[in-house]
Structures are given as C-alpha cells and as structure tokens.
Residue frames as a rotation matrix with the C-alpha (Angstrom) as fourth column:
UNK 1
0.009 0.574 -0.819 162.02
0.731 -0.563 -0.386 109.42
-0.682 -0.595 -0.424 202.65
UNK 2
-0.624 -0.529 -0.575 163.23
-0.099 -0.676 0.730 111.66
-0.775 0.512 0.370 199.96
UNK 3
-0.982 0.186 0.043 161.29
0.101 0.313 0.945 109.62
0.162 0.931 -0.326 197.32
UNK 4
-0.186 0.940 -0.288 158.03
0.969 0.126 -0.214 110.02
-0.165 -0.318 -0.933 199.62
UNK 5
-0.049 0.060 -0.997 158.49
0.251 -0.965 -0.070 113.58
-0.967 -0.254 0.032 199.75
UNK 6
-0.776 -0.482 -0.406 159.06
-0.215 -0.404 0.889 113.80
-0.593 0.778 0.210 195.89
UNK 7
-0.886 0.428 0.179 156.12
0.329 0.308 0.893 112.15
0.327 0.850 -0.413 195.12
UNK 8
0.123 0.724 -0.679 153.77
0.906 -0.361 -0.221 114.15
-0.405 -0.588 -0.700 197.84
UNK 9
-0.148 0.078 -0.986 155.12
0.233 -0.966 -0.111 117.43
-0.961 -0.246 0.124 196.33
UNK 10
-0.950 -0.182 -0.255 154.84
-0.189 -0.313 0.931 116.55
-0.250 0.932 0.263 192.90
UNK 11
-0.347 0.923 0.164 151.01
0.777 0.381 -0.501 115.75
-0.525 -0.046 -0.850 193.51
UNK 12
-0.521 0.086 0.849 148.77
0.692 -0.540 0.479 117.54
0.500 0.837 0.222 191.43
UNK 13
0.906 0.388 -0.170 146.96
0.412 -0.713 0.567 119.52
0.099 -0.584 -0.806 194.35
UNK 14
0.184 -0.836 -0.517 150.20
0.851 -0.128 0.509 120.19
-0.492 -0.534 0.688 195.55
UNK 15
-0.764 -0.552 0.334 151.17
0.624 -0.500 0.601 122.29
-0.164 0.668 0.726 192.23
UNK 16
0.076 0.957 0.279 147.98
0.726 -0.245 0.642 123.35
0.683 0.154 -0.714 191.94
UNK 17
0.867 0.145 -0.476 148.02
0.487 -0.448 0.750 125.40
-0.105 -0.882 -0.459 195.40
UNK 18
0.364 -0.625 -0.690 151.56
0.566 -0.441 0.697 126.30
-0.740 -0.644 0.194 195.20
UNK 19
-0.635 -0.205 0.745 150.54
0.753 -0.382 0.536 128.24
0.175 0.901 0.397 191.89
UNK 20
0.458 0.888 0.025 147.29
0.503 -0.282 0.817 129.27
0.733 -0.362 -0.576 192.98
UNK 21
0.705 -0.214 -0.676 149.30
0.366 -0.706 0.606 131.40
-0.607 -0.675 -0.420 196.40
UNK 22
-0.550 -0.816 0.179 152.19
0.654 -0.287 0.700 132.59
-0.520 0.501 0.692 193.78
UNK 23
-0.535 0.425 0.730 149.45
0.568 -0.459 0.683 134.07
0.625 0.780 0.005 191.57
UNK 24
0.810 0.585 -0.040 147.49
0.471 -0.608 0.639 135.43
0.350 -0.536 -0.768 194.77
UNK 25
-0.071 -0.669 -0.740 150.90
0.673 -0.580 0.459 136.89
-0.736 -0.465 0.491 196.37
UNK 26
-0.912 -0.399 0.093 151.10
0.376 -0.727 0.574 138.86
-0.162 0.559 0.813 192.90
UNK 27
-0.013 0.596 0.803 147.44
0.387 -0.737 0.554 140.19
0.922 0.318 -0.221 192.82
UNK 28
0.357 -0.115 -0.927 147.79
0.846 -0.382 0.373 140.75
-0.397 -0.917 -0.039 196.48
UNK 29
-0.486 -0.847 -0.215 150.49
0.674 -0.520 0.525 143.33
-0.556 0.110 0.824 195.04
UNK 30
-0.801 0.067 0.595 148.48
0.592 -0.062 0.804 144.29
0.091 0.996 0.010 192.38
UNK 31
0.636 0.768 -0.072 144.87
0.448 -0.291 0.845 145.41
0.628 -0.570 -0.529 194.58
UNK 32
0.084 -0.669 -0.739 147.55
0.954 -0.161 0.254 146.65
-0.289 -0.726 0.624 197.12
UNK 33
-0.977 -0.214 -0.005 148.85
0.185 -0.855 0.484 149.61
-0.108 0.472 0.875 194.37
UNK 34
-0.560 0.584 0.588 145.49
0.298 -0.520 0.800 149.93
0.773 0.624 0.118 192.88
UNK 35
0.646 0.700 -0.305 143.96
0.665 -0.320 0.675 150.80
0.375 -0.639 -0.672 196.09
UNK 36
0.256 -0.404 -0.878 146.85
0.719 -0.527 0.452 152.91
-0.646 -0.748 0.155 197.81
UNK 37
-0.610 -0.401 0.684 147.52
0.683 0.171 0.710 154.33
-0.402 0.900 0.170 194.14
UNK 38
-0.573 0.692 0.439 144.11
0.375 -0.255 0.891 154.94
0.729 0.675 -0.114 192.69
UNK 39
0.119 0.968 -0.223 141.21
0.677 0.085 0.731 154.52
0.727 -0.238 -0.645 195.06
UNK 40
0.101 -0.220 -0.970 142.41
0.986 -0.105 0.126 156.10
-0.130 -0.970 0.206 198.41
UNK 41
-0.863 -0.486 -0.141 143.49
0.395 -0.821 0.412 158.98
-0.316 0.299 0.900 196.87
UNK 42
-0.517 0.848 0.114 140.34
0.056 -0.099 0.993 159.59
0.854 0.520 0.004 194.96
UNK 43
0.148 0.531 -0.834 138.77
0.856 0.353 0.377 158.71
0.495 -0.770 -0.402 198.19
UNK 44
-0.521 -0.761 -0.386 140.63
0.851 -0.499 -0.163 161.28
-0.068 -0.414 0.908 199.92
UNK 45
-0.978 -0.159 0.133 139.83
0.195 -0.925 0.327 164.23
0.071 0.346 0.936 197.71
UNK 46
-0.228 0.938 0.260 135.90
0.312 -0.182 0.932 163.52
0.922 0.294 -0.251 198.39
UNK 47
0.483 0.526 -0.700 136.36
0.722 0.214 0.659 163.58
0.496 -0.823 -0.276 202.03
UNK 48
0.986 -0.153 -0.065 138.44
-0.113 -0.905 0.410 166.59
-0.122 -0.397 -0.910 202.03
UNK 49
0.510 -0.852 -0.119 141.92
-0.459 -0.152 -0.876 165.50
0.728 0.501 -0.468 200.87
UNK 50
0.490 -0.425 0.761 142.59
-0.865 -0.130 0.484 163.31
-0.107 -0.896 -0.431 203.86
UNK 51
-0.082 -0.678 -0.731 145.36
-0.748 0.526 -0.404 160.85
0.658 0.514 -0.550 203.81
UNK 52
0.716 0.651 0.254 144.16
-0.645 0.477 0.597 157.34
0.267 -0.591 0.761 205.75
UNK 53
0.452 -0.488 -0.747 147.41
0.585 0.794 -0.165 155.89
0.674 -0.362 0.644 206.17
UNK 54
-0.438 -0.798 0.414 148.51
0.116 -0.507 -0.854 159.05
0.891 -0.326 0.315 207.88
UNK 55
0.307 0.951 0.032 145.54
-0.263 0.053 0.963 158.87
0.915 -0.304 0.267 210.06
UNK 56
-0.595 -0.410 -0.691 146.88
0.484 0.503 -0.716 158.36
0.641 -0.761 -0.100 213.99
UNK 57
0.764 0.605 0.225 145.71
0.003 -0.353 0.936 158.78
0.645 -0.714 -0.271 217.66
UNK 58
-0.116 -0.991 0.068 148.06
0.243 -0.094 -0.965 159.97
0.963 -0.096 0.252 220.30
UNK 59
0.371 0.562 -0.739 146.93
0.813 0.188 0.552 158.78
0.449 -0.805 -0.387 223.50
UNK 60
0.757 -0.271 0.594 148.04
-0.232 -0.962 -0.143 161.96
0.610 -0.029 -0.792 226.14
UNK 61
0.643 -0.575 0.506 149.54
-0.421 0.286 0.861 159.50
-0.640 -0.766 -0.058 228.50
UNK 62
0.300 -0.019 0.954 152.79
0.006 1.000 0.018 157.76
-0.954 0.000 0.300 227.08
UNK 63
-0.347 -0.402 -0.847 154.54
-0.713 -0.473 0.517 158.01
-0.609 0.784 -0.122 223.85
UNK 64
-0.843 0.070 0.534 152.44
0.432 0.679 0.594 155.18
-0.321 0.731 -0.602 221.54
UNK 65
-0.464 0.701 -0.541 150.38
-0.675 -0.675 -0.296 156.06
-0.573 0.228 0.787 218.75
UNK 66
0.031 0.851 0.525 147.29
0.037 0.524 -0.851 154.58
-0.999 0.046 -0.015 217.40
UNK 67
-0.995 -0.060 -0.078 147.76
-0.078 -0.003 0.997 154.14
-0.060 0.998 -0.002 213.10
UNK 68
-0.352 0.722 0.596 144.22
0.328 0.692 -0.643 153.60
-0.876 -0.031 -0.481 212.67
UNK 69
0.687 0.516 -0.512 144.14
-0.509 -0.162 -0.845 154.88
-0.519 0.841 0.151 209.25
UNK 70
-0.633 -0.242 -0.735 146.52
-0.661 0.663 0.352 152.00
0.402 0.709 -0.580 207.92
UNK 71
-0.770 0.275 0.575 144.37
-0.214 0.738 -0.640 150.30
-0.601 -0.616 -0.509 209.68
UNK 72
0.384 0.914 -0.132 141.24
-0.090 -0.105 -0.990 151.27
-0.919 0.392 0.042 207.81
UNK 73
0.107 -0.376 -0.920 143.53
-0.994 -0.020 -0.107 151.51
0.022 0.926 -0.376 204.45
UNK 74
-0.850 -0.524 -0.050 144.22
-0.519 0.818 0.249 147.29
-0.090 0.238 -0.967 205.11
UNK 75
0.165 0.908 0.386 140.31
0.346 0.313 -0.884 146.59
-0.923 0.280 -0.263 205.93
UNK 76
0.385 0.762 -0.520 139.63
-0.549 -0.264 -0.793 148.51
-0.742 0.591 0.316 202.84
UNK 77
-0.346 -0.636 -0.690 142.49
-0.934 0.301 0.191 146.42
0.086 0.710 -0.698 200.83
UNK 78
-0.944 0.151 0.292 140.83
0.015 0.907 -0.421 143.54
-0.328 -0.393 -0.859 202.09
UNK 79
-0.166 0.903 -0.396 137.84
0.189 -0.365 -0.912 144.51
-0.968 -0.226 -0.110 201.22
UNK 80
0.343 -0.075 -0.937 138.80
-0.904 -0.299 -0.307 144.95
-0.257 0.951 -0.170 197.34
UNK 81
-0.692 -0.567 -0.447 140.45
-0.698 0.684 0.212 141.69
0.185 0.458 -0.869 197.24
UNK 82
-0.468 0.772 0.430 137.33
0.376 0.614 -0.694 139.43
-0.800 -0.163 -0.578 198.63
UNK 83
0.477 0.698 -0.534 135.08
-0.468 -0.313 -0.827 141.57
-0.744 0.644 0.177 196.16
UNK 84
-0.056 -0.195 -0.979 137.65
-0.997 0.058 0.045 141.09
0.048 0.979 -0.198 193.45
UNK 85
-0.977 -0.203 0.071 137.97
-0.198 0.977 0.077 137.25
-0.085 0.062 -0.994 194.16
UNK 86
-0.285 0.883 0.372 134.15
0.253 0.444 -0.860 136.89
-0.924 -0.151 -0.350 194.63
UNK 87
0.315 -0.004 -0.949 133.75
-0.759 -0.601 -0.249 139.00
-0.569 0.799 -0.193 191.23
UNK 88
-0.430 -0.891 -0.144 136.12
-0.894 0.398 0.204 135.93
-0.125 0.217 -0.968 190.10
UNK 89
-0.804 0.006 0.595 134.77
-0.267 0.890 -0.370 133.22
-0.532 -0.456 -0.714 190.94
UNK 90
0.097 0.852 0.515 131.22
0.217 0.487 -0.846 133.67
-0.971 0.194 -0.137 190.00
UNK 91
0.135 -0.275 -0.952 132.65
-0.959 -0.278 -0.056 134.72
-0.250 0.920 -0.301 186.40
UNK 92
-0.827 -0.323 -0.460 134.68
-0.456 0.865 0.212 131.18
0.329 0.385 -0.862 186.01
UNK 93
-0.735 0.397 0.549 131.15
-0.328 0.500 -0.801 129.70
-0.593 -0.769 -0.238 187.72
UNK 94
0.607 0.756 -0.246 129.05
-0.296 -0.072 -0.952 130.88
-0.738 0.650 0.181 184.99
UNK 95
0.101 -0.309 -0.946 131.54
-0.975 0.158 -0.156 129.51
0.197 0.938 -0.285 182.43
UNK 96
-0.914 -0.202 0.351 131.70
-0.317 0.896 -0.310 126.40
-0.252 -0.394 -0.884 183.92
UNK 97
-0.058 0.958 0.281 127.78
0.123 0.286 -0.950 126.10
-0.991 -0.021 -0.134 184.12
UNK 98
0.532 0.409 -0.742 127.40
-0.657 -0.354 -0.666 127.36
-0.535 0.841 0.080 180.51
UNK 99
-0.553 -0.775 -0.307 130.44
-0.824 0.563 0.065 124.79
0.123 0.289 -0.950 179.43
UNK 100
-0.783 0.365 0.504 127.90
-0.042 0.778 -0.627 121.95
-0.621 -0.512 -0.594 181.13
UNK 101
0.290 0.934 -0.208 124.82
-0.422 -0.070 -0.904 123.31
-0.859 0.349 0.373 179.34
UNK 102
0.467 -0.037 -0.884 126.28
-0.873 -0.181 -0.453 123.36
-0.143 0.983 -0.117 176.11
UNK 103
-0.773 -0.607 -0.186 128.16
-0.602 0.794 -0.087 119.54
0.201 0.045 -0.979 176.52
UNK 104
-0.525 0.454 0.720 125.02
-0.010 0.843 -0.539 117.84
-0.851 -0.290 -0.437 177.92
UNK 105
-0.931 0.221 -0.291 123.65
-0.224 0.282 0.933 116.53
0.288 0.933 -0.213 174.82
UNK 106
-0.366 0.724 0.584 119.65
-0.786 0.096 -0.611 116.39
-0.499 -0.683 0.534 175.02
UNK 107
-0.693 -0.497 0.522 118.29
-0.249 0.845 0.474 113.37
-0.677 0.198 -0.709 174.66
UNK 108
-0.957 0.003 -0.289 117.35
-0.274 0.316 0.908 111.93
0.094 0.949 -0.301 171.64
UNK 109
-0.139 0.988 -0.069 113.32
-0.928 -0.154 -0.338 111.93
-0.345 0.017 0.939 170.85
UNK 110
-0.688 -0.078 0.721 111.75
-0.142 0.989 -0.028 108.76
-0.712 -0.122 -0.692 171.19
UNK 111
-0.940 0.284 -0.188 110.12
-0.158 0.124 0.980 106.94
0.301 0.951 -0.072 167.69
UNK 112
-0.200 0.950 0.240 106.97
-0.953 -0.245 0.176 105.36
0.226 -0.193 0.955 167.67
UNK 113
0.663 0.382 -0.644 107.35
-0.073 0.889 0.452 102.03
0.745 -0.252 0.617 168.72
UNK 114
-0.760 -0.372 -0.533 109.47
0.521 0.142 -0.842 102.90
0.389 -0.917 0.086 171.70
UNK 115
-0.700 0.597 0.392 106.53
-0.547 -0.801 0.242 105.05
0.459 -0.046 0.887 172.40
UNK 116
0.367 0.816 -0.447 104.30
-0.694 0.560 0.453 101.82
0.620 0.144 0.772 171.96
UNK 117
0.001 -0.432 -0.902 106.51
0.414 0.821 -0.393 99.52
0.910 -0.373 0.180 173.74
UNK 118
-0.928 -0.234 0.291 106.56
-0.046 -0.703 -0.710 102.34
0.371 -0.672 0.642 176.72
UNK 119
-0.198 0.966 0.165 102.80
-0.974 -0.213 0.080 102.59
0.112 -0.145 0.983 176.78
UNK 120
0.407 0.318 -0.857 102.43
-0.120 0.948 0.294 98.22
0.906 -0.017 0.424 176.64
UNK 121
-0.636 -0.451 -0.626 105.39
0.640 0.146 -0.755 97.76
0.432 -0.881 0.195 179.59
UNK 122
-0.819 0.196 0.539 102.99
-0.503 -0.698 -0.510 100.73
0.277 -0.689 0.670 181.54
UNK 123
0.290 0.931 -0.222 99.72
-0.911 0.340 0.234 98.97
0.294 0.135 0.946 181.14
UNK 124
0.102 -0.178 -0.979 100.81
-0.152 0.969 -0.193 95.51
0.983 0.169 0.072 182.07
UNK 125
-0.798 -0.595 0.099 102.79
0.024 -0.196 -0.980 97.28
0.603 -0.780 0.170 184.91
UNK 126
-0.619 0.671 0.407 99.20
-0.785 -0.544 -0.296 98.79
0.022 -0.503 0.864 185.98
UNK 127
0.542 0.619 -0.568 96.90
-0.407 0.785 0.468 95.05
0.735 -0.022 0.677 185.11
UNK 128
-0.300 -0.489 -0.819 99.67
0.266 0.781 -0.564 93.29
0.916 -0.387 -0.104 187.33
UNK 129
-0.949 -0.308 0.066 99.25
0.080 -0.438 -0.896 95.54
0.305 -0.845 0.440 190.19
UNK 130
-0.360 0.810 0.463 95.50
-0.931 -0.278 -0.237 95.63
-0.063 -0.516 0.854 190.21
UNK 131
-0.143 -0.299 -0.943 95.90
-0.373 0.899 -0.229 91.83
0.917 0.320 -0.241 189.95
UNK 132
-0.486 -0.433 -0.759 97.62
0.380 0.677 -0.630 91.65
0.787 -0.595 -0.164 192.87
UNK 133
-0.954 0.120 0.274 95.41
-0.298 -0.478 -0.826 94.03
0.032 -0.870 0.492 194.62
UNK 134
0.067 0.877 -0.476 92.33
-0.800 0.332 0.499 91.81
0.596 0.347 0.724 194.10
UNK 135
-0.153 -0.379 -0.913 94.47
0.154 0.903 -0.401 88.68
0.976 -0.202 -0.080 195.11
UNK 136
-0.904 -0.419 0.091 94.80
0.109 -0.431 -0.896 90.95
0.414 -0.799 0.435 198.38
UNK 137
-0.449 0.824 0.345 91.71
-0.878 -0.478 -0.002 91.93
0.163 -0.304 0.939 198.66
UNK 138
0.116 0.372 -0.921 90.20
-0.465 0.840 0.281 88.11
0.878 0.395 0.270 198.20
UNK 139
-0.265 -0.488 -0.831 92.64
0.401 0.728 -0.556 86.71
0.877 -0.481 0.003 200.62
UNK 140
-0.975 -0.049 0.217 91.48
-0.180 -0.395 -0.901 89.30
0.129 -0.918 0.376 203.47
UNK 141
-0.330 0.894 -0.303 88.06
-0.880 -0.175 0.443 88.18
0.343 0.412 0.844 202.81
UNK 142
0.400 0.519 -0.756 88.10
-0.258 0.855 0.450 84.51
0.879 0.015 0.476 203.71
C-alpha cells in the first residue's frame, strides 16, 4: 500500500498541483498586502479617508456586530486575485498560441508536375463520375 501511494503521489499531476496551490498560497499573500497595503488605503482617501475593514453594524438588540467592511475588503481581495489570474492566463495563452504559430511549419509549395498530376487524378475523378452517372441514367431508362 505504501508503494501505491508512492507512486500516486509522485505522479506528475500530482506535483504539478501541489506546486501550483504552494505558489497560489504565496500570491494569495502577496494580492492580500497589495490590496490591504496599497489599494484600500488609496481607496479610502477618495472616499473620505474611510477604513473598510473597520467598517461594522451594531444591531440595537444584542451585543453582535456586523464586520461588513472586511467583508467588502475580502470581495474586493477576491476580486484582484480572479483579475490578476485572468490577466495570467490570457498572457501564457497568447504565448502558447504564438509558440504554435511560429512551430507550424507552412507547407511546402507544390512544383509543377504535382500540380499536373493533381489536375489529371481531378479530371479522371470528374470523367468517372459522369460515367457512372450516364450508366445511372441508362439503367433507369429501360
């Protein structure tokens, strides 16, 4: 069982993914600062200097309070990381596609007697076929 398990985690998806959430756990971190950090703040000072994680509601009944400006600070962190991943993606898309263009080799211009040999194998193709559509045409006749 041991040896199944070693060779299921050394799969290459396997490593693959459990690099791929190691690198997202650290830009997670990374969009995390640059939004509580940078943006928010900036954000802030247009809308009058307000602070959105400090942001609560205090219902009158009851001693719980509503956070709903970390609330809105995690949409918007969310919100920066989809953009930044979609931002991502279609970057490594267009190198990919442009990697394809430039590898597919076009193909090679035909001489003049594959030309001719193209143009005989059509014609023949076309005499056979109105051949057989005579034969057809004969045979519904009698």
């Amino acid at each position: 069982m041991l040896q199944e398990f070693k060779k299921f985690a050394m799969k290459g998806n396997v490593l693959d993914l459990a690099i791929g959430v190691i690198i997202g756990a650290a830009f997670g971190k990374i969009v995390t600062s640059l939004v509580n950090d940078l943006i928010m703040p900036i954000l802030g000072i247009f809308i009058g200097g307000v602070d959105f994680t400090k942001l609560s509601y205090s219902p009158p009944f009851g001693e719980s309070v509503i956070l709903y400006g970390q609330f809105i600070q995690t949409v918007f962190d969310f919100l920066i990381v989809a953009f930044s991943i979609f931002l991502f993606v279609q970057f490594m898309n267009k190198r990919i596609r442009k990697k394809e263009e430039e590898s597919t080799p076009e193909p090679p211009e035909k001489d003049a007697k594959e030309e001719l040999l193209i143009e005989i194998r059509d014609l023949l193709q076309k005499q056979e076929q109105n051949s057989l559509d005579i034969t057809k045409k004969q045979n519904h006749e009698s």
